[in-house]
Residue frames as qw, qx, qy, qz and C-alpha x, y, z in Angstrom:
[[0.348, 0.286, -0.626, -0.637, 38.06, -124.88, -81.70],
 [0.129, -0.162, -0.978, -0.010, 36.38, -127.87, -80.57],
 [0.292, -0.001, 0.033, -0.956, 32.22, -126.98, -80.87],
 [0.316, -0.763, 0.094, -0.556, 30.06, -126.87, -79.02],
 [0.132, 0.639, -0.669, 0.356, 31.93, -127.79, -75.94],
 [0.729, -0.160, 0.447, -0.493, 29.50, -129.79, -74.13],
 [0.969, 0.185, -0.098, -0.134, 29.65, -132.81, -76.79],
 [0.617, 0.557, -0.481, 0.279, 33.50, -133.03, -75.84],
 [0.302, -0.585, 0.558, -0.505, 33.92, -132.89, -72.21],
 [0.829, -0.237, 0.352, -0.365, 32.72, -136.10, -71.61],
 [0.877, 0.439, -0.197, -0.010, 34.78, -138.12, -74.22],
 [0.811, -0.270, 0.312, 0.414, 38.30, -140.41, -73.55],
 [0.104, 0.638, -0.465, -0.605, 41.02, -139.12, -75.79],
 [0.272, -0.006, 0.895, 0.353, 40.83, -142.76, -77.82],
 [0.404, 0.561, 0.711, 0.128, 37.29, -141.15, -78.66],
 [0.044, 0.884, -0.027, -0.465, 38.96, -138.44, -80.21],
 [0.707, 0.616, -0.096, 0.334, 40.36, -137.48, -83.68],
 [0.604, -0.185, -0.071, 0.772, 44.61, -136.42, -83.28],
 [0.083, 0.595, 0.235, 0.764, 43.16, -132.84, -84.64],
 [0.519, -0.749, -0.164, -0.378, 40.68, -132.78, -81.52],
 [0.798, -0.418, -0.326, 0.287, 43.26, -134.16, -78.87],
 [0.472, 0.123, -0.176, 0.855, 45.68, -131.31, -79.62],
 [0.245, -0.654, -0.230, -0.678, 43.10, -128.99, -79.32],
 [0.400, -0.819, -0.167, -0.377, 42.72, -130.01, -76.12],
 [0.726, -0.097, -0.078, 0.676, 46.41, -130.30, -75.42],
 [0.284, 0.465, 0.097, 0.832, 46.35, -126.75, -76.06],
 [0.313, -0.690, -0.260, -0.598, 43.88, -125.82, -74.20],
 [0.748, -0.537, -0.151, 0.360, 45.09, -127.56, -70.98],
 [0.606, 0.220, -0.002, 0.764, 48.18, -125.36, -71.86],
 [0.008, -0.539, -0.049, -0.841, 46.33, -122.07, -72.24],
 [0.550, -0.754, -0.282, -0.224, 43.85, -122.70, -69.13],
 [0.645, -0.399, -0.269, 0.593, 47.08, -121.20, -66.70],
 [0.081, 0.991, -0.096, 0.048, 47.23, -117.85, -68.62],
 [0.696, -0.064, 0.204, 0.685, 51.11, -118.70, -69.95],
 [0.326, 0.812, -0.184, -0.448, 52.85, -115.93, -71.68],
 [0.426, 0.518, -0.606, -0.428, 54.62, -118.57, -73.31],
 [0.913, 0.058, 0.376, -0.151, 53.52, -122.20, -74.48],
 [0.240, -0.477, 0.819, 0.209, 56.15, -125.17, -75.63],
 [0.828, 0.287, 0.015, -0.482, 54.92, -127.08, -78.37],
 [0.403, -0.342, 0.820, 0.221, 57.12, -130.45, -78.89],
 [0.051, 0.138, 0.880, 0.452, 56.42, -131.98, -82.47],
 [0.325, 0.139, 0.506, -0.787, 52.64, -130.37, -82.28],
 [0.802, 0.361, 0.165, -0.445, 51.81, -131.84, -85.46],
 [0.003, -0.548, 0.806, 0.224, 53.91, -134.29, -86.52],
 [0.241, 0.244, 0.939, -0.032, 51.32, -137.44, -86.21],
 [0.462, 0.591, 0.197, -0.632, 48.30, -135.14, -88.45],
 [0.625, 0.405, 0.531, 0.405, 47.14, -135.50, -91.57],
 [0.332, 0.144, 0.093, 0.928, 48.21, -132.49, -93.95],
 [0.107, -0.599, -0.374, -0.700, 44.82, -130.71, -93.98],
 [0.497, -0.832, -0.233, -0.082, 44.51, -130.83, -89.72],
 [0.510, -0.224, -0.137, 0.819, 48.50, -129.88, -89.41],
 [0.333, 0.387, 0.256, 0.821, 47.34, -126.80, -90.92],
 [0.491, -0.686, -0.241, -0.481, 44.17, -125.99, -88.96],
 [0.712, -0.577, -0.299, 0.267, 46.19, -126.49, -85.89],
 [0.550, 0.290, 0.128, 0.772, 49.09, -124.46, -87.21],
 [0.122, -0.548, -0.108, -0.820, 46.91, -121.33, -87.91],
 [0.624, -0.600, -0.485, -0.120, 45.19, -122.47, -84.63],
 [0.705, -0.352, -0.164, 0.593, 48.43, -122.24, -82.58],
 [0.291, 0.218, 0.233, 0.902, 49.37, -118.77, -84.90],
 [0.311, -0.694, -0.427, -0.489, 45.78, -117.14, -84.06],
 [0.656, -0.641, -0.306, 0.255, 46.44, -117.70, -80.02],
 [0.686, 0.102, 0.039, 0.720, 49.70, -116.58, -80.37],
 [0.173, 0.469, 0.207, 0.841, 48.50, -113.22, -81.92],
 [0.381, -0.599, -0.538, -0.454, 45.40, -112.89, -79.90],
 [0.828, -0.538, -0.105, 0.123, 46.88, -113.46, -76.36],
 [0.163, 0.928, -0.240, 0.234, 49.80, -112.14, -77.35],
 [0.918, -0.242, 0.303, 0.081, 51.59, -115.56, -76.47],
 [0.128, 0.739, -0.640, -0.165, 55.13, -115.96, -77.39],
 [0.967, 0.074, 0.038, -0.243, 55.15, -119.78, -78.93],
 [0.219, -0.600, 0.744, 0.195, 58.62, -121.96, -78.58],
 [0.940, 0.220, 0.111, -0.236, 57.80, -124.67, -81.56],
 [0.162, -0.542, 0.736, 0.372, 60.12, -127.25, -81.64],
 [0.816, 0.512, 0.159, -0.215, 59.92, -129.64, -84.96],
 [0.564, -0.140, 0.676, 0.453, 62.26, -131.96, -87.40],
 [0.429, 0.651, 0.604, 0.165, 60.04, -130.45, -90.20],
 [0.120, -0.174, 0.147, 0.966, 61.97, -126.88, -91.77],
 [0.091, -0.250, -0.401, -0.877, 59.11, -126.27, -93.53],
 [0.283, -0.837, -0.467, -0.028, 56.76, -126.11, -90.80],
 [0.338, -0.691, -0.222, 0.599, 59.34, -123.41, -89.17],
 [0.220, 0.153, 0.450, 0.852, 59.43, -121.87, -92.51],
 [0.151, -0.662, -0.532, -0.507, 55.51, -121.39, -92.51],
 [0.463, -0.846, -0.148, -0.219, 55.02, -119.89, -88.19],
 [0.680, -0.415, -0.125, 0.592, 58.53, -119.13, -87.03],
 [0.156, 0.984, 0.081, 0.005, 60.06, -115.90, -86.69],
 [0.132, -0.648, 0.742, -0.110, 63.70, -116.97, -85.52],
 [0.998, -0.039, -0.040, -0.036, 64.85, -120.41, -85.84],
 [0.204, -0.807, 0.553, -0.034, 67.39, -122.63, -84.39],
 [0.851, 0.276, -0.352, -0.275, 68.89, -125.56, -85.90],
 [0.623, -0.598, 0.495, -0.090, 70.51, -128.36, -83.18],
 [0.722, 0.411, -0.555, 0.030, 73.13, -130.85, -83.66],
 [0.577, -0.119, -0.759, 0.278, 73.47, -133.23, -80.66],
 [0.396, -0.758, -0.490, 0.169, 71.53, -131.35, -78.49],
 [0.293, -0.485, -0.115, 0.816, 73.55, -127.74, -79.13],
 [0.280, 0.891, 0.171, -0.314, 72.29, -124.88, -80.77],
 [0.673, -0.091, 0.392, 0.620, 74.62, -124.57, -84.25],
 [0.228, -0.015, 0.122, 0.966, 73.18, -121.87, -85.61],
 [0.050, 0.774, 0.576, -0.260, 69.89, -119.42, -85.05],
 [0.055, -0.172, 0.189, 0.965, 68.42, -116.34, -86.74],
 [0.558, 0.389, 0.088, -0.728, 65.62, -114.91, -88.45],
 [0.815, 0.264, 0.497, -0.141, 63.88, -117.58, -90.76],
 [0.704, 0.708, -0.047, 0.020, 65.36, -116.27, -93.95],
 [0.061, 0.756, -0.652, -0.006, 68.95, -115.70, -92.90],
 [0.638, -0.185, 0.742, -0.090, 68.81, -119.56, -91.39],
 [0.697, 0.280, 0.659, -0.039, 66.78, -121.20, -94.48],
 [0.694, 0.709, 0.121, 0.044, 67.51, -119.22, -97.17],
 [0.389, 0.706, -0.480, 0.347, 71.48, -118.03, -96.57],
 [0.839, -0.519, 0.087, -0.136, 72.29, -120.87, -94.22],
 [0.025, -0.817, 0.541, -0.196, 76.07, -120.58, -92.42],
 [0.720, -0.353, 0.588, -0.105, 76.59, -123.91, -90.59],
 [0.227, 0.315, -0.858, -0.336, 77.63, -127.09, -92.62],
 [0.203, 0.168, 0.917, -0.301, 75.04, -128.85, -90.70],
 [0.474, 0.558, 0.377, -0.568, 72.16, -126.47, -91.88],
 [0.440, 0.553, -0.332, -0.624, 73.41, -126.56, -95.14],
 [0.227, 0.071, -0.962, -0.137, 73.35, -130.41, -95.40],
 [0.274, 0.302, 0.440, -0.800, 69.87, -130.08, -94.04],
 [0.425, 0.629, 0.329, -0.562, 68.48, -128.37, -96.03],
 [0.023, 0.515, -0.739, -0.434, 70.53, -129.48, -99.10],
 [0.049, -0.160, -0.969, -0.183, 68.30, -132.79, -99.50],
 [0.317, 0.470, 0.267, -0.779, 65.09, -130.85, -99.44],
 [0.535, 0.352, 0.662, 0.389, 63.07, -131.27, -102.49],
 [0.177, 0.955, -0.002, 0.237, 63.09, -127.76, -105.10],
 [0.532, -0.721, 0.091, 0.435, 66.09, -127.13, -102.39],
 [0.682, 0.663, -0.206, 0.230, 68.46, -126.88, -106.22],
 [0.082, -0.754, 0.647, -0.082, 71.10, -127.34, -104.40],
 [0.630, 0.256, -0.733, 0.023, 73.59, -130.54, -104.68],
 [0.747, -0.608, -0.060, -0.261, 72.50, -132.42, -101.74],
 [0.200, 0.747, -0.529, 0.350, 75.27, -133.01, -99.34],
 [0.832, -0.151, -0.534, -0.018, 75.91, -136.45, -98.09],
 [0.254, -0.687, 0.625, -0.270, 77.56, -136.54, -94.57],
 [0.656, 0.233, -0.713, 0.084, 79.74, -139.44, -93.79],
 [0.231, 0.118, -0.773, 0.578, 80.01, -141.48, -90.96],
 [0.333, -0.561, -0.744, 0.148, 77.65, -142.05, -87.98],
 [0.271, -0.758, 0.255, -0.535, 76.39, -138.95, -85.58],
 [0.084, 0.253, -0.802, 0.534, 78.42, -139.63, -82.39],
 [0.530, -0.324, -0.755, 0.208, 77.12, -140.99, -79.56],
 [0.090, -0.624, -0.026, -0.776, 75.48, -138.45, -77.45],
 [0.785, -0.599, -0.152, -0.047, 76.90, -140.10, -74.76],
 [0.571, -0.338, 0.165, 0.730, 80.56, -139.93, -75.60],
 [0.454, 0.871, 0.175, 0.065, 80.42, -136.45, -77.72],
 [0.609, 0.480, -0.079, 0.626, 83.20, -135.53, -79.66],
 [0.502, -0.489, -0.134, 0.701, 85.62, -133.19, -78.25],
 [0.145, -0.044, 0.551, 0.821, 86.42, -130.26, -79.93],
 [0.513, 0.161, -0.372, -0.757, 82.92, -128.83, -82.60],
 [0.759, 0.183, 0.279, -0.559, 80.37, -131.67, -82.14],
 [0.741, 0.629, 0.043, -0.232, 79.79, -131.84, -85.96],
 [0.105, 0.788, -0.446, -0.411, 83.35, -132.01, -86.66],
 [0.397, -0.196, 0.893, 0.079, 83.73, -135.92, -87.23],
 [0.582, 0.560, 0.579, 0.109, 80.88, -135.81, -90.19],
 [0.030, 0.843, -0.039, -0.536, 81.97, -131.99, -91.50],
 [0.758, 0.306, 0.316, 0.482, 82.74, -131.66, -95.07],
 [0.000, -0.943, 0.191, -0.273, 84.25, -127.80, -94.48],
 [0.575, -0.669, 0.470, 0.006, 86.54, -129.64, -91.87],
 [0.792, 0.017, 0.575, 0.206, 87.45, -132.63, -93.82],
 [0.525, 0.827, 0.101, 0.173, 88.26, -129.98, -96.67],
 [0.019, -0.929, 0.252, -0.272, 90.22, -128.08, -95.05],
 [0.885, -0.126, -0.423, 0.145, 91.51, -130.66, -92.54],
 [0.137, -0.698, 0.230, -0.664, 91.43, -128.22, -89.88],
 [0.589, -0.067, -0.711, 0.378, 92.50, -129.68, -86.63],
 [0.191, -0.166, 0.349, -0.902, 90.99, -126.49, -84.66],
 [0.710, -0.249, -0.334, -0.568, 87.37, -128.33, -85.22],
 [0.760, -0.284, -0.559, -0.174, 88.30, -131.26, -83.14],
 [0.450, -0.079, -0.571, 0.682, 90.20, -129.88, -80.28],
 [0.172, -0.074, 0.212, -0.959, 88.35, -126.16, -79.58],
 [0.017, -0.552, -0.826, 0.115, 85.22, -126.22, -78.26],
 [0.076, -0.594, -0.350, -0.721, 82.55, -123.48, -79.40],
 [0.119, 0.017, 0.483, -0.868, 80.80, -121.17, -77.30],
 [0.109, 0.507, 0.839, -0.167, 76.99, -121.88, -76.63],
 [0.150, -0.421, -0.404, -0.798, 74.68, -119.83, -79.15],
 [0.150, 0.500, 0.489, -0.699, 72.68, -117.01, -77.43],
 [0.027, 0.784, 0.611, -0.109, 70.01, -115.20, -78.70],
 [0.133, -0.406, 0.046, 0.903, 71.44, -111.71, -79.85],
 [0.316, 0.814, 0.483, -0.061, 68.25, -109.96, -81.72],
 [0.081, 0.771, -0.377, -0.507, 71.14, -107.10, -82.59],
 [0.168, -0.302, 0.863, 0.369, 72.29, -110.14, -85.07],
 [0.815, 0.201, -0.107, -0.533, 70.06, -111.60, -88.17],
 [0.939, -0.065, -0.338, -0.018, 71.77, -115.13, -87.78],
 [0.125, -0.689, 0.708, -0.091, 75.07, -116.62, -85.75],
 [0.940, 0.129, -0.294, 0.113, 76.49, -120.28, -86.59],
 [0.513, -0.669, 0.538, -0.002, 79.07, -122.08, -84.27],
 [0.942, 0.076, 0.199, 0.259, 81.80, -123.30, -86.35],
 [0.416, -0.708, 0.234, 0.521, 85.25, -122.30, -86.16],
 [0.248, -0.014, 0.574, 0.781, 85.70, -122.24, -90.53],
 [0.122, 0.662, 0.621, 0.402, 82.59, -120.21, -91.23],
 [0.266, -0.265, -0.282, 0.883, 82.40, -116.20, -90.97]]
């Protein structure tokens, strides 16, 4: 995307816009011939009109090249707009994954639904969680999440803080799976 190529090669990134630097963040990316490319926050520091042109940028390759794109992002509605599966972490574990709609629109965890609860439009009653997030040096025993959970702290289930979940895979036979021992 960056035209014609000659007026860019020679430039520092500091004489670049953040639109043009990903660009050629990307490109360094593509110039190995991946089949898949990691994208960490890829537009988080844009303004709205060049998150978008990078977006469709990143969505075009993708198609063209037939690139399989891992985008990670604090920002649901970017993985609403170019994800096909999403997964939603909670101290660094996977808590629940599926297709975009099962996740964002019929969402199983207590975590995703406190999420995505303080959304704006979200109409739902936003759902405060209490307490700090652990330390993600000493993590809870037991569910992570269970020490903010307001399903646990309902219930006042004592399985949350002792069992420990299994690590969410991938299972494409499944449209979502959540790891929490009071949700089916």
């Amino acid at each position: 995307g960056l035209r014609p190529p000659e007026e860019f090669a020679g430039r520092f990134p500091h004489e670049m816009s953040g639109g043009q630097q990903q660009r050629v963040v990307i490109a360094g990316a593509l110039a190995l011939e991946p089949s898949v490319i990691v994208a960490d926050e890829p537009v988080a520091s844009l303004d709205a009109s060049v998150r978008g042109e990078i977006l469709k940028l990143i969505l075009e390759l993708r198609d063209s090249l037939g690139l399989s794109a891992l985008v990670v992002s604090h920002d649901l509605g970017l993985a609403w707009n170019i994800a096909d599966r999403v997964a939603v972490m909670y101290l660094g574990r996977i808590v629940e994954t599926g297709t975009v709609e099962e996740v964002l629109l019929r969402p199983k965890h207590p975590y995703t639904r406190a999420l995505l609860s303080v959304l704006p439009d979200s109409g739902e009653q936003p759902v405060l969680l209490t307490g700090e997030p652990p330390d993600p040096a000493a993590v809870p025993g037991g569910c992570r999440f269970h020490p903010r959970c307001p399903l646990r702290a309902a219930e006042q289930d004592t399985l949350c803080d002792s069992r420990d979940l299994p690590v969410l895979t991938g299972d494409p036979s499944r449209s979502s799976l959540a790891a929490c021992h009071l949700v089916h």
